[in-house]
KOLDO-407524 format. One record per residue: residue in one letter; x, y, z of N, C-alpha, C in turn. Coordinates in Angstrom, 3 decimals. Layout:
// residues N
[r A,[X,Y,Z],[X,Y,Z],[X,Y,Z]] ...
END
This chain:
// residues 169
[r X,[137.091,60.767,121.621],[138.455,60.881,121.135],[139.383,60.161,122.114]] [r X,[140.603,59.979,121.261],[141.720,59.307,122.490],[141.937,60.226,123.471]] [r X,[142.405,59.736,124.809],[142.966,60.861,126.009],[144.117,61.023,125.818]] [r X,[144.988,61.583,125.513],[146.302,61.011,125.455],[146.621,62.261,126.616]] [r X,[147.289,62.161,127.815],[148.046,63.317,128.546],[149.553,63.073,128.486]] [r X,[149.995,63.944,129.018],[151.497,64.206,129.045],[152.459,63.092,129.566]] [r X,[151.943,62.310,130.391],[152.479,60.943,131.005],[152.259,59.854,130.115]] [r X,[151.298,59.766,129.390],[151.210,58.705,128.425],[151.738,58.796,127.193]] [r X,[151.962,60.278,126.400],[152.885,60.765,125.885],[154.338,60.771,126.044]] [r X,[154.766,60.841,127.275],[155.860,60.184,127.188],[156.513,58.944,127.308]] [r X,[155.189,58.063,127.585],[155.796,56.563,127.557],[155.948,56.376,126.453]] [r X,[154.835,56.690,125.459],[155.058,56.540,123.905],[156.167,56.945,123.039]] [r X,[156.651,57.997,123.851],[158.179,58.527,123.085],[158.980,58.075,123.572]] [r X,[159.195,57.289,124.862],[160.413,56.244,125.551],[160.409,55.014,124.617]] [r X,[159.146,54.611,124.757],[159.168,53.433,123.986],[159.462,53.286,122.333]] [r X,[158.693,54.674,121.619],[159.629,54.470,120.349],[160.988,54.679,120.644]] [r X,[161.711,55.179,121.318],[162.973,55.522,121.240],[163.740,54.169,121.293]] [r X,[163.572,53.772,122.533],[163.922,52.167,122.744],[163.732,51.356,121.344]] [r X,[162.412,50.854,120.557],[162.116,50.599,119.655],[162.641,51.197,118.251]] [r X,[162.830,52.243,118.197],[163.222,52.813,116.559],[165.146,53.277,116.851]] [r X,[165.711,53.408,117.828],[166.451,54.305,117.967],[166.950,55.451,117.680]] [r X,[167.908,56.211,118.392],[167.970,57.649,118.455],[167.878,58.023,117.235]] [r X,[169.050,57.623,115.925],[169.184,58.153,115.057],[168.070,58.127,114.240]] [r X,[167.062,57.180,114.162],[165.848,57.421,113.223],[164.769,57.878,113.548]] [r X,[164.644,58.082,115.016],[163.569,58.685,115.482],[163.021,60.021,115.187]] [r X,[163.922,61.251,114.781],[164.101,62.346,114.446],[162.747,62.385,113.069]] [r X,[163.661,61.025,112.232],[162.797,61.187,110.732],[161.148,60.089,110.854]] [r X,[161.598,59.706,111.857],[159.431,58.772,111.881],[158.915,59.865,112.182]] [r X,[159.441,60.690,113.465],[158.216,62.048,113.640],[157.868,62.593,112.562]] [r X,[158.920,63.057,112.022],[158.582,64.395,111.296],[157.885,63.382,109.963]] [r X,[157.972,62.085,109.448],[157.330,61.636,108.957],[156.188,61.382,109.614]] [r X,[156.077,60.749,110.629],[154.541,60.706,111.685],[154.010,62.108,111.722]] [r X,[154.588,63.370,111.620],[153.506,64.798,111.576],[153.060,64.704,110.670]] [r X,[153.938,64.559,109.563],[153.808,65.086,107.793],[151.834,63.944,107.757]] [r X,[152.205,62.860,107.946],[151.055,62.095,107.847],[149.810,62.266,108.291]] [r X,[150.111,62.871,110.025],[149.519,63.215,110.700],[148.240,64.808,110.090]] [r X,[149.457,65.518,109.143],[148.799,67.141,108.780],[147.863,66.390,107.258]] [r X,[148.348,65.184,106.859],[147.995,64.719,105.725],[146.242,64.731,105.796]] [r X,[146.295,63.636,106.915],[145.179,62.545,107.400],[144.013,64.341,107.896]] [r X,[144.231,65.272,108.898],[143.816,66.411,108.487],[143.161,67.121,107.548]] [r X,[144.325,67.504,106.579],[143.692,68.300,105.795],[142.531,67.136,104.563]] [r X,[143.127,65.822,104.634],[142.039,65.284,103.620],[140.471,65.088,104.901]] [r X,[140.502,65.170,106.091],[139.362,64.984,106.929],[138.632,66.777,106.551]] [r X,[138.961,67.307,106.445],[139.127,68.982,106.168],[138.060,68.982,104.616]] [r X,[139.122,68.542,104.037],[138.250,68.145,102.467],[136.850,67.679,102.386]] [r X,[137.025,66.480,103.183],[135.443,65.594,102.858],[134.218,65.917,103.918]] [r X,[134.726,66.951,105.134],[133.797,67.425,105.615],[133.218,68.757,105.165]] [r X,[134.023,69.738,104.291],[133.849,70.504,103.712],[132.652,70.105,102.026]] [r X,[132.938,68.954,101.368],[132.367,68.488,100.373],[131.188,67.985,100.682]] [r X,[131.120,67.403,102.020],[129.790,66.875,102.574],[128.756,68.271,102.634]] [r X,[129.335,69.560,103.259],[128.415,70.251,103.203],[127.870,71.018,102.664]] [r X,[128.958,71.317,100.951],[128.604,71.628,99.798],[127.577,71.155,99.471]] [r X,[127.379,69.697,99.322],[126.720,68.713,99.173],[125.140,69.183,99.723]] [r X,[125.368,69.215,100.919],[123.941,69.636,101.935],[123.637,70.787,100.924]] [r X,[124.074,72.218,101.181],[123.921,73.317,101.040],[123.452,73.305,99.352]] [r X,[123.385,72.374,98.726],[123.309,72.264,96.734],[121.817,71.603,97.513]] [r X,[121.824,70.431,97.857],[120.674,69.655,98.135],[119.523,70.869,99.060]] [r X,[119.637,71.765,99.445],[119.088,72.684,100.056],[118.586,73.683,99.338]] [r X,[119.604,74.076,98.217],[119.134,75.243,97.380],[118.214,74.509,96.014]] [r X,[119.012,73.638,95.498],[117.804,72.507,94.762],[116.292,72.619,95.098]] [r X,[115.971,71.889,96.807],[114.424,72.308,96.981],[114.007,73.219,97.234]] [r X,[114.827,74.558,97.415],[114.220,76.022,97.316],[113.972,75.889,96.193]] [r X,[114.618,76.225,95.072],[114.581,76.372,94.022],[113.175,75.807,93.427]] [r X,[113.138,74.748,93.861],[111.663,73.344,93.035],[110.384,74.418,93.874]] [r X,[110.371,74.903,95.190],[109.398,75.317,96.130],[109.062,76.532,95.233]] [r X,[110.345,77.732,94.755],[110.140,78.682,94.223],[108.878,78.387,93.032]] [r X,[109.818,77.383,92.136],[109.144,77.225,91.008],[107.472,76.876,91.189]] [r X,[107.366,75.850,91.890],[105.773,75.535,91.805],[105.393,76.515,92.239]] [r X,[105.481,77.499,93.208],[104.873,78.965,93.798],[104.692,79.760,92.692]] [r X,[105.770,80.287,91.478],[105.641,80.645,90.703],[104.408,80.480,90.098]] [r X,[104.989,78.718,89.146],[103.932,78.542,88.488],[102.058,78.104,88.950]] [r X,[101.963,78.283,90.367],[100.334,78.326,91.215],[100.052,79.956,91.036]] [r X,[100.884,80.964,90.972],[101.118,82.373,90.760],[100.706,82.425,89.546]] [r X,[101.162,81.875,88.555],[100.520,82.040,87.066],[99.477,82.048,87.076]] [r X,[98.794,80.646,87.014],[98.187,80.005,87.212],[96.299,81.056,87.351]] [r X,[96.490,81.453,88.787],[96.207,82.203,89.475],[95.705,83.588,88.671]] [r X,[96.492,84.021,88.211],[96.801,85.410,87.507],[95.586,85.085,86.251]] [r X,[95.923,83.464,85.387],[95.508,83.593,83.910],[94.070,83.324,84.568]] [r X,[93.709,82.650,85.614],[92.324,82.440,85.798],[91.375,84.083,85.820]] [r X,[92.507,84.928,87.091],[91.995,85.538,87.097],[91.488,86.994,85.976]] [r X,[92.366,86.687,85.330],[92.161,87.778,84.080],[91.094,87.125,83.217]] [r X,[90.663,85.821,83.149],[89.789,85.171,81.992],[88.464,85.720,82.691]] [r X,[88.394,86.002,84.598],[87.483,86.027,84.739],[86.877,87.493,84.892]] [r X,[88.221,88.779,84.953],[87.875,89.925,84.798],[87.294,90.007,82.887]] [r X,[87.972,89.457,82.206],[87.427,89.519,80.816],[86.286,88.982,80.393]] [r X,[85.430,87.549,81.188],[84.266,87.716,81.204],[83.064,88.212,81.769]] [r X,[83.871,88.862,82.980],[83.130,90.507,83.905],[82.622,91.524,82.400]] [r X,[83.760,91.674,81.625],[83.972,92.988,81.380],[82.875,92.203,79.830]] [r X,[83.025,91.671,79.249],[82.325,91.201,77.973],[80.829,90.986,78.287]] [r X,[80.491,90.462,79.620],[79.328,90.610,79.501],[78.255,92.161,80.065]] [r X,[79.142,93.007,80.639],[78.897,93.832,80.655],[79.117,94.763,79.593]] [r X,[79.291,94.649,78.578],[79.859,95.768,77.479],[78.229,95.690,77.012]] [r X,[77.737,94.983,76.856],[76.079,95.499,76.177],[75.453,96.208,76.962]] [r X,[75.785,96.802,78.451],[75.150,97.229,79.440],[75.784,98.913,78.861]] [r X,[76.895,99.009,79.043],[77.873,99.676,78.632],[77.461,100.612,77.260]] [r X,[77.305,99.623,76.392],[76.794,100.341,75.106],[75.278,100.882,75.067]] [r X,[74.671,100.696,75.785],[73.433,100.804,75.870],[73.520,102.494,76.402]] [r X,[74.179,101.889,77.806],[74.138,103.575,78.218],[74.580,104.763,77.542]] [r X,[75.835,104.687,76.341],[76.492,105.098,75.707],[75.528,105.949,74.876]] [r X,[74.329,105.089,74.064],[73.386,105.495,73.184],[72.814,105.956,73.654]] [r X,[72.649,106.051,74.926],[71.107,106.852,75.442],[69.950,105.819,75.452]] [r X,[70.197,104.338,75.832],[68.987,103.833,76.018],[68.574,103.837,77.839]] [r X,[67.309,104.016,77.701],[67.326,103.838,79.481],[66.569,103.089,79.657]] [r X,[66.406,101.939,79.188],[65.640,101.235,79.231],[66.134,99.699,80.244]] [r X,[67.328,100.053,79.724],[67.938,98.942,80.145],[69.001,99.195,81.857]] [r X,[69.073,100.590,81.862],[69.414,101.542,82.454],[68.533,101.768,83.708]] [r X,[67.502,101.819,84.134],[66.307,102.546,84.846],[67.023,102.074,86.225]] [r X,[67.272,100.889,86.558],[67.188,100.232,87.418],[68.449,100.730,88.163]] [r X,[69.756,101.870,87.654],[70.926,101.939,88.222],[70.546,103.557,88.093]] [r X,[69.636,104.178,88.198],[69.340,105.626,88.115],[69.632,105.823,90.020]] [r X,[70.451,107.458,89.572],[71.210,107.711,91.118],[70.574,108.713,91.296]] [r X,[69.993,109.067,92.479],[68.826,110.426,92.378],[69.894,111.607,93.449]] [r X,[69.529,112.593,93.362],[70.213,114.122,94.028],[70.200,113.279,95.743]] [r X,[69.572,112.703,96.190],[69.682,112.235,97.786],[69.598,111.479,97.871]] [r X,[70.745,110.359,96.942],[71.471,109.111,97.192],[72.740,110.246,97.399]] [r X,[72.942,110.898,96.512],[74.279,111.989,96.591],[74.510,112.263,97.636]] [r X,[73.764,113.206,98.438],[73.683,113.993,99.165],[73.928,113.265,100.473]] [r X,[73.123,112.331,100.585],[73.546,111.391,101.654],[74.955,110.336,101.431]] [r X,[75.269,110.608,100.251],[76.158,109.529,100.654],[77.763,110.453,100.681]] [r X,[77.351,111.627,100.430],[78.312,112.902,100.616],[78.668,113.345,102.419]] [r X,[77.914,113.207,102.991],[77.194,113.236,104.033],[77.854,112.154,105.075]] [r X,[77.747,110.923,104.398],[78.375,110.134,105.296],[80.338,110.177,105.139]] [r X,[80.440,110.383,103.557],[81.697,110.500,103.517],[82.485,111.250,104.471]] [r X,[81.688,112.899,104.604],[82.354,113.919,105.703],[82.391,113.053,106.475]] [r X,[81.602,112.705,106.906],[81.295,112.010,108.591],[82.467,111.189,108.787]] [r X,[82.512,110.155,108.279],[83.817,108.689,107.751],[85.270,109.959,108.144]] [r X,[85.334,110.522,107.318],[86.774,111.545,107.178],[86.863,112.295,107.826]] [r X,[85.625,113.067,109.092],[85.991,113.206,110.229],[86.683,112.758,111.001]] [r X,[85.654,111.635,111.097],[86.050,110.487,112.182],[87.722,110.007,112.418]] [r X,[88.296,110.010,110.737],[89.854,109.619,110.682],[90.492,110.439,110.992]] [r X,[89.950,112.009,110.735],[91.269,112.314,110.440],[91.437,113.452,111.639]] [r X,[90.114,113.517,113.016],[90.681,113.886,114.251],[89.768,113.386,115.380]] [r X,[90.962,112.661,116.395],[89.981,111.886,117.569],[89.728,112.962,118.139]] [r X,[90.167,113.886,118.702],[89.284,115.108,119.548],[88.961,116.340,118.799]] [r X,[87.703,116.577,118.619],[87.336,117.772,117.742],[87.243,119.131,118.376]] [r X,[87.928,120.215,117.495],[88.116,121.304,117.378],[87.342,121.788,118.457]] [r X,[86.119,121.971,118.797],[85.520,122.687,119.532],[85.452,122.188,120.795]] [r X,[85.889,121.380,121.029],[85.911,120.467,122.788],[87.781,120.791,123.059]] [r X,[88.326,121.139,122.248],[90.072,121.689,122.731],[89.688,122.986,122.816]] [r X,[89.288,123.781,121.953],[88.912,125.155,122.143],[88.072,125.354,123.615]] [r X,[87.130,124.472,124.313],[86.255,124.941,125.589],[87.337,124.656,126.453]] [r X,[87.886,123.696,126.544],[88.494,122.985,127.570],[90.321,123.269,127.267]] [r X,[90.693,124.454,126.523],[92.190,125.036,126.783],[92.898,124.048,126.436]] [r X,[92.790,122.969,125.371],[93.654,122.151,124.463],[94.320,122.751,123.783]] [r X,[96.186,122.547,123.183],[97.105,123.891,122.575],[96.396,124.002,121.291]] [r X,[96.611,124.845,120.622],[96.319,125.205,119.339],[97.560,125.245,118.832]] [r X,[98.885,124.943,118.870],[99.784,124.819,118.566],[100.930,124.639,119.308]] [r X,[102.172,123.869,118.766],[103.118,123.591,119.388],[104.226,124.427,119.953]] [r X,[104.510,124.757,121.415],[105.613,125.185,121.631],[107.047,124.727,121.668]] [r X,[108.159,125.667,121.700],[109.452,124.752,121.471],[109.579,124.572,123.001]] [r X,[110.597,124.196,122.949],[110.891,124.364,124.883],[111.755,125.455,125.359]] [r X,[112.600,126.279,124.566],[112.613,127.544,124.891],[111.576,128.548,125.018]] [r X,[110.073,128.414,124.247],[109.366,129.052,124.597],[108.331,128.821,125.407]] [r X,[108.813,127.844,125.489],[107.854,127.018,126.874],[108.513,128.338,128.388]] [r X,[109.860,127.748,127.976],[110.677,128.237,129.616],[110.261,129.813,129.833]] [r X,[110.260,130.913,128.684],[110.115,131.889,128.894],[108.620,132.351,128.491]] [r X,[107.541,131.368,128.522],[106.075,131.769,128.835],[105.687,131.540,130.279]] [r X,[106.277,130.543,130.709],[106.398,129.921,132.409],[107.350,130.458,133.432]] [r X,[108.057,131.645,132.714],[109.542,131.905,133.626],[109.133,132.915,134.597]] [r X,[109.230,132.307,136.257],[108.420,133.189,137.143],[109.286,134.280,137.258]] [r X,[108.564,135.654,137.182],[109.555,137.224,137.334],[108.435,138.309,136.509]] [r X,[109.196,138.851,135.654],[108.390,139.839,135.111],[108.356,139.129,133.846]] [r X,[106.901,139.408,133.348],[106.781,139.611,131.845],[106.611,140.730,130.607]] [r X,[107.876,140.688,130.445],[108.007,142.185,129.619],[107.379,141.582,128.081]] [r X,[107.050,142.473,127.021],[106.513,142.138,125.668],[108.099,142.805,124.904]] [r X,[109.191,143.346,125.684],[109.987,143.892,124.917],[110.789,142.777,124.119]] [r X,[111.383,143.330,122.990],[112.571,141.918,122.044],[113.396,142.252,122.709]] [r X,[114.306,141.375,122.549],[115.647,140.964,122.796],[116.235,141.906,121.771]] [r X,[115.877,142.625,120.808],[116.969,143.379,119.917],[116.320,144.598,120.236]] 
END
């Protein structure tokens, strides 16, 4: 940008003065601002339109990105349903078979009492395993809480003095 400081600023206003004189000088400024706020607000405009501009050109290739995602999403979906529907069609004679009571066709998926049993077996085991890392009987030897205290009853199970069993009422 220009430098302009306060010393060079005022040579410029000596010299229009000299140059335009007193009496018209009053009206070039205020015509030189008016121009000045002009030249502004239209720089204001076209940097503002430029980035409309961007911001349209931006949402445009979202928009195109959305769409092909979409339509690979379809896509996707119709394959995969053609291929659950020829899962399911060629299994329907398997299906009907069992329905009638044939076992012929059947023998080979027969589940005996200790496939059950074992696989009952492992389930406990599995749903142990989740649903406690330290088991019941290793907190019970080793004085793990069996339940939560508040911290008021913390203070008055720990409060050194006497321990009375009397209530408070």
């Amino acid at each position: 940008m220009i430098d302009l400081g306060l010393s060079k600023l005022a040579v410029i206003g000596v010299v229009a003065l000299i140059v335009i004189g007193p009496e018209r000088l009053p009206k070039v400024a205020r015509m030189a601002g008016t121009l000045y706020g002009r030249a502004q607000r239209y720089l204001h405009e076209v940097k503002s339109e430029v980035s409309r501009e961007i911001e349209m050109e931006e949402l445009r290739n979202l928009h195109k990105e959305v769409q092909e995602t979409a339509h690979s999403f379809k896509t996707e979906v119709e394959s995969f349903g053609a291929e659950v529907e020829n899962t399911v069609s060629s299994h329907l004679g398997e299906v009907e078979s069992a329905w009638r009571g044939d076992t012929a066709s059947s023998s080979s998926s027969h589940v005996t009492p200790d496939d059950i049993e074992r696989k009952a077996r492992e389930f406990r085991r599995k749903k142990l395993v989740k649903t406690s890392s330290v088991p019941a009987w290793y907190k019970n030897r080793h004085g793990g809480r069996q339940h939560v205290l508040s911290g008021a009853a913390r203070v008055r199970k720990f409060r050194p003095g006497t321990k009375s069993n009397t209530s408070f009422f």
